[in-house]
C-alpha positions in Angstrom: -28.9 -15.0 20.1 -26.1 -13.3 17.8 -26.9 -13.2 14.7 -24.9 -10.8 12.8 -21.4 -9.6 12.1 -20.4 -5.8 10.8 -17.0 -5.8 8.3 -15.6 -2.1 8.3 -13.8 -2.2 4.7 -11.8 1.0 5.2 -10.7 1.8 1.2 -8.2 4.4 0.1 -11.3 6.6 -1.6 -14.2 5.4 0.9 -15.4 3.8 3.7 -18.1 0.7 3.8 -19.8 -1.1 6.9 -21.3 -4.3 6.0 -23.6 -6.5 7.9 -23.5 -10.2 7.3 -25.8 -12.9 8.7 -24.8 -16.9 9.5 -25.1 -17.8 6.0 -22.4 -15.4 4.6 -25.3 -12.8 3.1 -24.8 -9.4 3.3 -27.7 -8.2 4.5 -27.1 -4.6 4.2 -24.1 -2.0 3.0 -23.7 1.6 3.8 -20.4 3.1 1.8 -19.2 7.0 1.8 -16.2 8.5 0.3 -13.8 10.8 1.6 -11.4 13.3 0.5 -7.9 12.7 -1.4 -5.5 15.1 -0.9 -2.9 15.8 -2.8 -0.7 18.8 -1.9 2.3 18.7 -4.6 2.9 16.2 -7.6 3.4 12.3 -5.9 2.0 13.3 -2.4 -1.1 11.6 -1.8 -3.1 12.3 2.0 -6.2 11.1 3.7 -7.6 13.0 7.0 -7.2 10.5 9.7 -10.2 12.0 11.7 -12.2 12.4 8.1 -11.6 8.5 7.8 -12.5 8.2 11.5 -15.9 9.7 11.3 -16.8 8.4 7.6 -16.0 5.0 9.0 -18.2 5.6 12.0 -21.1 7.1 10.1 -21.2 4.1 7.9 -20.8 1.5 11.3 -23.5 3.3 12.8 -26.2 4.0 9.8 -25.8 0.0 8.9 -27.2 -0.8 12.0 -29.6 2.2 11.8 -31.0 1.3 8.2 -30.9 -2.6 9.0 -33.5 -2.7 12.0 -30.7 -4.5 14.2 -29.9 -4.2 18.0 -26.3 -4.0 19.1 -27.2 -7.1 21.1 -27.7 -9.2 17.7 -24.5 -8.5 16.7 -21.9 -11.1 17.7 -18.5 -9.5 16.7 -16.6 -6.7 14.4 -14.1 -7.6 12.0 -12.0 -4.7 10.3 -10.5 -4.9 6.7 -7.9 -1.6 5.8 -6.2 0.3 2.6 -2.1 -1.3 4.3 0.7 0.4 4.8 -1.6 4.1 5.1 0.4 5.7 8.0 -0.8 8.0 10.9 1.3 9.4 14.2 -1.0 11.1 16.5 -0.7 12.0 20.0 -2.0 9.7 22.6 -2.7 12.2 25.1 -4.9 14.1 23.1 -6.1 11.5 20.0 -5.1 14.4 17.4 -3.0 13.1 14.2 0.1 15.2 14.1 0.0 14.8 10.4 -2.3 13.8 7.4 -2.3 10.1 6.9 0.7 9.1 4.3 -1.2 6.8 1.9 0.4 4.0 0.3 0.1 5.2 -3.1 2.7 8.3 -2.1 6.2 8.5 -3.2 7.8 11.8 -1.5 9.9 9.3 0.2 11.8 7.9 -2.7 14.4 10.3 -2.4 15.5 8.4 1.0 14.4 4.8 -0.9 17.8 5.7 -3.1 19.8 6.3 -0.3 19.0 3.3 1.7 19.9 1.3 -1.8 23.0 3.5 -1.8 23.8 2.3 1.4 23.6 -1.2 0.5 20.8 -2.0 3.7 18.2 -3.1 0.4 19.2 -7.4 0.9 18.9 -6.8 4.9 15.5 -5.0 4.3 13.9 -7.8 1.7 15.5 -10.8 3.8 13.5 -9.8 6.8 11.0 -8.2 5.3 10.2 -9.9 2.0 9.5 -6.5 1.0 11.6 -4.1 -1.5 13.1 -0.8 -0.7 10.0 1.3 -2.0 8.0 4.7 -0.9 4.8 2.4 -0.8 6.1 1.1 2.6 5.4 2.5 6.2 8.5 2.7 7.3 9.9 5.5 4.9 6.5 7.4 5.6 7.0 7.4 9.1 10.9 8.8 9.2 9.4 11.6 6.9 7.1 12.5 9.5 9.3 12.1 12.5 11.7 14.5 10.4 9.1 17.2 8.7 6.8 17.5 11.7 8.9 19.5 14.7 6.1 18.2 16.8 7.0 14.8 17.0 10.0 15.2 19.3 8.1 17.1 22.5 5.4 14.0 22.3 8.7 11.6 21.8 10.0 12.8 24.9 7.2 13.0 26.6 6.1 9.3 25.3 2.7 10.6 24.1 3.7 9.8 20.2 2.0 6.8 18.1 2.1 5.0 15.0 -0.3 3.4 13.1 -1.5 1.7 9.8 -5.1 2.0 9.1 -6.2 -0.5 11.2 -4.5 0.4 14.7 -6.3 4.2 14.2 -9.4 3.1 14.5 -9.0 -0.1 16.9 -7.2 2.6 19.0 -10.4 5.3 18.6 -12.7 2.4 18.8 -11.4 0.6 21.8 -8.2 2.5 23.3 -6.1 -0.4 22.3 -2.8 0.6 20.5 -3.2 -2.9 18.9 -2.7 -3.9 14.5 -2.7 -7.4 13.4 0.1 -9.2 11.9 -1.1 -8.8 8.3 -0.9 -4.9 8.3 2.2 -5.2 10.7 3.7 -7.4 7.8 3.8 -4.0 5.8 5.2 -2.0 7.6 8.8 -2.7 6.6 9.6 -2.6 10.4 8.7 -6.4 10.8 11.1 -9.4 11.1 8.2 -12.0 9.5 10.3 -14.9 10.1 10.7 -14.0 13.6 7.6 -12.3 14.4 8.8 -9.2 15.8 9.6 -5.7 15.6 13.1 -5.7 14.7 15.4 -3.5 16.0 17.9 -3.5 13.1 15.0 -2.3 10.9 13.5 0.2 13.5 17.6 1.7 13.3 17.4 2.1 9.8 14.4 4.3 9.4 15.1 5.8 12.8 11.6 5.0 14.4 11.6 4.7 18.2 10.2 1.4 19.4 7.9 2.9 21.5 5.4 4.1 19.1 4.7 1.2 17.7 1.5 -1.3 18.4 1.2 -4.3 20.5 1.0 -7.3 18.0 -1.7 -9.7 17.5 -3.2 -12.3 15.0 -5.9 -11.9 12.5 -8.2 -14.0 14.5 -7.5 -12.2 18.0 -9.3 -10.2 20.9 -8.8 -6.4 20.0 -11.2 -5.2 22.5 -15.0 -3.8 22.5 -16.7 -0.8 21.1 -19.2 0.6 23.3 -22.5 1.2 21.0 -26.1 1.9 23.3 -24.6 0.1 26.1 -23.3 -2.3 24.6 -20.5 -3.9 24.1 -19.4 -5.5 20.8 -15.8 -7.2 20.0 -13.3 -6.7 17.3 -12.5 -10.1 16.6 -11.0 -10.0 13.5 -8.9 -8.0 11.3 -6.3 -7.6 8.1 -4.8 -5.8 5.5 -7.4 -5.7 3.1 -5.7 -8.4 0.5 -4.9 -10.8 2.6 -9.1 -10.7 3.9 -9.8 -11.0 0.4 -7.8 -14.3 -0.2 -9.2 -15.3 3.4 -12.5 -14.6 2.1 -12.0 -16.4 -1.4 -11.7 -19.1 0.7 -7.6 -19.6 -0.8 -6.7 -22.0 2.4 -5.0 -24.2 0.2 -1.1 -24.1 -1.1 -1.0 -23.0 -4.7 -4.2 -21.1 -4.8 -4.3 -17.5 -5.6 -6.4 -14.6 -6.4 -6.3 -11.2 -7.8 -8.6 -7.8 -6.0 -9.1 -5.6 -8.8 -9.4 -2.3 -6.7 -7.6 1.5 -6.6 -5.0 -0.6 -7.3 -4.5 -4.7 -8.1 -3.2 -6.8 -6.0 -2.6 -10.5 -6.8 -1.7 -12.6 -4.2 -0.7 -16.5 -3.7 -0.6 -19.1 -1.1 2.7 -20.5 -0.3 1.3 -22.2 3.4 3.9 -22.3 6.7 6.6 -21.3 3.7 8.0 -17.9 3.4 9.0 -18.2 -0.5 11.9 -15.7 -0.9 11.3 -13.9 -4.6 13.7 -13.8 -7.0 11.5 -12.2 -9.9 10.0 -9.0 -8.1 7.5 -9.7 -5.7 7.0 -9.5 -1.9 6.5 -11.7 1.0 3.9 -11.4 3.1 1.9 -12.7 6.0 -1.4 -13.6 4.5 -3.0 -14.6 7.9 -1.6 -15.7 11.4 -4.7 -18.2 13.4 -4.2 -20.4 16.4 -0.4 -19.7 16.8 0.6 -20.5 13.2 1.3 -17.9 10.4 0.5 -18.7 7.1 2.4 -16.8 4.3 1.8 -15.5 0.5 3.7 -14.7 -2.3 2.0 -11.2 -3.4 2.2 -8.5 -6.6 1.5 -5.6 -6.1 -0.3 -3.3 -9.0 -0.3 0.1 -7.7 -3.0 2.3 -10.1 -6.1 0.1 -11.6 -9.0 0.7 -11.0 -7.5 4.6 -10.0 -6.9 4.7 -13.7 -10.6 3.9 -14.3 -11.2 6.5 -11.6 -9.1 8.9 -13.5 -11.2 9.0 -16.9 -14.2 10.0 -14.9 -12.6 12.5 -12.6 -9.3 13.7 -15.0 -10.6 13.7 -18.1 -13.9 13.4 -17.6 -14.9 11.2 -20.5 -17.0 8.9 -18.3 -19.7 9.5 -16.1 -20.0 6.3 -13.8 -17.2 3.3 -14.2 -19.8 1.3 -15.9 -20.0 2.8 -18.8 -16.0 1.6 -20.1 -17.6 -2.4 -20.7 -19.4 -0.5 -23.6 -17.1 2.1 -24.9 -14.7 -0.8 -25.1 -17.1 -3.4 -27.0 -17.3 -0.6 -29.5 -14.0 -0.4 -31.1 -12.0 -3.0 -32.5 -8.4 -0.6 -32.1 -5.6 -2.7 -31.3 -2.8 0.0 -31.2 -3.8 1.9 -27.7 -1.3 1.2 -25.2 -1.9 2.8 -21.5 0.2 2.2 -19.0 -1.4 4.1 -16.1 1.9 4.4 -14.0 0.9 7.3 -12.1 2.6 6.3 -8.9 5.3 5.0 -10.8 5.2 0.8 -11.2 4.8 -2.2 -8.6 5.7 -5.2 -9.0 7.4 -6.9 -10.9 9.7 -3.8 -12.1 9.8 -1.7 -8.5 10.5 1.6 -10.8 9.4 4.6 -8.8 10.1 7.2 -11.3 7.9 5.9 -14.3 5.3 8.4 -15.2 1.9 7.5 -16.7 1.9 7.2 -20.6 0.1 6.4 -23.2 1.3 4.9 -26.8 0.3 4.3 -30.2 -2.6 7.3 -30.8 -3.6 8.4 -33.7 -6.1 10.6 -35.5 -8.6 8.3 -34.7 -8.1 7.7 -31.2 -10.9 8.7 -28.9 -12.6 8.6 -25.8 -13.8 5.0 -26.6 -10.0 3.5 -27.6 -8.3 5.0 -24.1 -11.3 3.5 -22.3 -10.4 0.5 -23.8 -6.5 0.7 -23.6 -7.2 1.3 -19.6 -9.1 -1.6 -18.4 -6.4 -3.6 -20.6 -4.1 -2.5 -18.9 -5.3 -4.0 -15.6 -5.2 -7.2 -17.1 -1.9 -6.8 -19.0 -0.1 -5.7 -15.6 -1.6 -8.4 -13.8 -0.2 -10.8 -16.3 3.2 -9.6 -15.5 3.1 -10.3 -12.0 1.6 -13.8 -12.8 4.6 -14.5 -14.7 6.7 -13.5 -11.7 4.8 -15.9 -9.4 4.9 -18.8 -11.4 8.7 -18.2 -11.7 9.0 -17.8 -7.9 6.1 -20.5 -6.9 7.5 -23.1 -10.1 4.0 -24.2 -10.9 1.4 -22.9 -13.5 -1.9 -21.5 -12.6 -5.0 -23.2 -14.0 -7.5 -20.7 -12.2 -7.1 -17.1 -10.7 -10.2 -16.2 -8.3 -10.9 -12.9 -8.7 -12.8 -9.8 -6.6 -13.2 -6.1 -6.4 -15.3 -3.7 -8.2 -13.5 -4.1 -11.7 -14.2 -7.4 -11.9 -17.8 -6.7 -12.5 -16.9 -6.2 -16.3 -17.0 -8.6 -18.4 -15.2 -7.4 -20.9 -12.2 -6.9 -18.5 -12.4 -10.4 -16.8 -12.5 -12.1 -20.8 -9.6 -10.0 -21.6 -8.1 -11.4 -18.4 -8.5 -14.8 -19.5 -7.2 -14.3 -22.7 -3.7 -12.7 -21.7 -3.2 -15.3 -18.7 -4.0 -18.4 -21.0 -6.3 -19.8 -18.2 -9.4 -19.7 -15.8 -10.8 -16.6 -14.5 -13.1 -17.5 -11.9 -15.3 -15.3 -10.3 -17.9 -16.0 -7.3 -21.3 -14.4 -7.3 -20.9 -12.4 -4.1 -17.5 -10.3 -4.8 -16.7 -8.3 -1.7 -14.6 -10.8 -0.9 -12.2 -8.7 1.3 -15.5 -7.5 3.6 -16.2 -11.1 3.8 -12.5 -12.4 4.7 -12.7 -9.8 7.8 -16.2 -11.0 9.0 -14.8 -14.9 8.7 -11.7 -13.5 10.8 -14.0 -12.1 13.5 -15.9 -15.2 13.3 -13.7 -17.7 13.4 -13.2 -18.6 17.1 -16.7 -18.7 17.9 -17.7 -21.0 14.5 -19.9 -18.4 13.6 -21.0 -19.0 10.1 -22.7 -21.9 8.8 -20.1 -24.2 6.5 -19.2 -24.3 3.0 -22.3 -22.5 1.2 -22.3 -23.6 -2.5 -21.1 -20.3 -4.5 -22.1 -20.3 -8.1 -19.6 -18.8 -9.9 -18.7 -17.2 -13.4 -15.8 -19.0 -15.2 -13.8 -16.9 -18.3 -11.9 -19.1 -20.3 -9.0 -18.2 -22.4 -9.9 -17.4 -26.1 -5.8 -16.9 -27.2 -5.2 -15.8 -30.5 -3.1 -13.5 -32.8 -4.7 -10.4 -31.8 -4.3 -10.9 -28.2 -0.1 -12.0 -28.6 0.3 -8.6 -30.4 -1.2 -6.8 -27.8 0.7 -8.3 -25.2 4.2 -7.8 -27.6 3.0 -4.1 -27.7 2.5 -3.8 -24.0 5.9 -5.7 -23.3 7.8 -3.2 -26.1 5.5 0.3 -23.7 6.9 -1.1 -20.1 10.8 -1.6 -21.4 10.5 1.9 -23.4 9.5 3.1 -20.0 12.1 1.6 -17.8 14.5 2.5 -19.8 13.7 6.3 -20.4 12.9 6.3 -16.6 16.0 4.4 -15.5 16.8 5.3 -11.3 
């Protein structure tokens, strides 16, 4: 009898496997991390084959360290960092390149010259995305145009392309296959049409035959081999839209934000693709049974990097942890950090805004930035609320939240507080490993239904204190945009 299912999570800073039984319970986790490279100021680069083998390690140690047999295991379902790009050759399996993570922004350069050109209200009404270096498509025309390479396996038809996802069901299986989720973010995809658009594939130059075969997020990808074995891929998205899959958002109107390197808030608009007029993106959010289901999304792109940055940078932390306390222990209300390292998401799409942070004094300290940086996940999530409620016209009573940040409860209060309602969060939070595994098990009814999820609610506590902060943060973000005006 199968009785498991594996969720690869495949993360911008590591990789995780994670076994699951009927019941939704993880049963065991094996995670390692793997290089960042950054070659000149803004680049950011992962090894594709260091991701391929960290991924693998972790697949294979999970069902090492777990006792299982491959027989047990029913299916695989795969959750990815989006819009992460990779061209390797097909002949060979070689990357021709480092990945191009999302969080890069060499391409911005050739962002300006695409608004320049006027093609920006083409882009976002087939799209539902913006003209911005955190794309694919921009990545991959630096590529095609920086690595002399590329034309020989062009020619010779040995060239692919990839997001996350399609490198390793390609290594895995030898399918050249990516879901419509990670497809969706791209920038290369007509979502209203479901299809590669050729318009789109003539702006950014990209030959149509390096990219995937499409498929849903409940789909057959094809097996990996594993002691004789084989074991389907059965599921698989862009690692926000598993995590509202796997916080169960199935319903119109109900959203949730993954506090991760980055935040990413996303709600459920159904069969409609709500067109944003306040900075946001559309998105596919899942595609099952022959109907694709869309989300309104906001994009955050440094949070939990900024948490990562006090312990690596400026090495005032030890473990993430430890900022719950430093921040319970000082009652400074002036700190304003607005980690804008990769310049800022949604809703102000400003890719030349550099990281900053207002208001110290004498007495500022390790404690007070701690502090000013886990409020600034909160704060930048509140302005992307804003946005959706603009674009969505209704007002959120409850945000489910997920991720490793939300953990601390000092964050998910301060949440509350600045949103004016519900933070709700479920006892198990690796949502986004769980919305894969409910993907790969969703044709087969693999999991048992509806199991009761105790969960932690934060409600608001507004107050004086908390409207200044938020006046302070507005008065940081319009200093910025201004100074750093495109």
């Amino acid at each position: 009898m199968k009785k498991y299912i594996i969720s690869l999570d495949q993360g911008t800073t590591s990789c995780r496997s994670i076994l699951f039984d009927r019941n939704k319970k993880i049963i065991h986790t094996e995670q390692k991390e793997f290089s960042q490279i950054m070659p000149e100021n803004g680049w950011v680069e992962h090894d594709p084959l260091e991701i391929l083998e960290t991924q693998l390690f972790t697949l294979k140690k999970v069902i090492e360290k777990s006792g299982i047999k491959a027989n047990e295991i029913e299916s695989i379902g795969i959750t990815n960092q989006r819009e992460t790009t990779v061209l390797w050759d097909k002949s060979t399996g070689k990357p021709v390149y480092n990945a191009i993570v999302w969080q890069d922004n060499r391409t911005s350069e050739f962002c300006k010259t695409l608004i320049r050109e006027g093609k920006e209200e083409i882009i976002k009404e087939k799209t539902g995305l913006v003209v911005d270096s955190y794309f694919s498509s921009t990545k991959i025309h630096w590529i095609l145009n920086n690595v002399p390479e590329c034309d020989k396996l062009l020619s010779n038809n040995n060239l692919l392309f990839g997001t996350i996802d399609c490198w390793l069901i390609w290594n895995l299986t030898g399918n050249h296959f990516t879901d419509l989720t990670n497809a969706s973010r791209t920038q290369l995809l007509n979502i209203k049409e479901i299809k590669w658009d050729t318009e789109l594939l003539s702006f950014f130059k990209v030959p149509i035959q390096v990219l995937p075969e499409l498929k849903e997020s409940a789909d057959e990808f094809g097996n990996w081999e594993f002691n004789g074995v084989n074991i389907p891929i059965l599921g698989v998205a862009g690692d926000q839209q598993a995590a509202l899959f796997g916080q169960e958002c199935y319903e119109v109107g109900m959203a949730k934000n993954t506090y991760g390197t980055g935040c990413f808030m996303l709600l459920n608009t159904g069969e409609n693709s709500i067109s944003s007029q306040n900075g946001l993106l559309t998105t596919i959010a899942w595609s099952i049974n022959g109907k694709v289901n869309y989300a309104l999304e906001g994009s955050v792109f440094i949070a939990g990097a900024a948490i990562q940055w006090l312990r690596d940078g400026l090495k005032i932390i030890t473990h993430a942890n430890e900022t719950e306390q430093l921040a319970n222990e000082t009652r400074d209300e002036d700190v304003i950090f607005v980690p804008s390292f990769s310049g800022l998401g949604a809703p102000y799409w400003n890719m030349n805004v550099k990281g900053t942070i207002f208001g110290l004094s004498r007495n500022s300290g390790s404690k007070e930035i701690c502090k000013a940086a886990l409020e600034s996940l909160a704060l930048q999530t509140r302005d992307v609320l804003i946005a959706m409620e603009k674009d969505a016209n209704l007002k959120l009573t409850t945000l489910a939240v997920d991720g490793g940040a939300c953990e601390n409860n000092f964050l998910m209060q301060f949440q509350a507080d600045v949103l004016n309602c519900n933070v709700s969060r479920p006892s198990m939070i690796e949502s986004t490993a769980l919305g894969a595994a409910l993907l790969a098990g969703y044709k087969n009814d693999f999991f048992t239904q509806n199991n009761e999820d105790n969960r932690d609610i934060f409600r608001p506590n507004p107050s004086h204190k908390i409207n200044q902060k938020i006046k302070n943060w507005n008065k940081a973000i319009q200093t910025l945009l201004t100074h750093y005006d495109i």
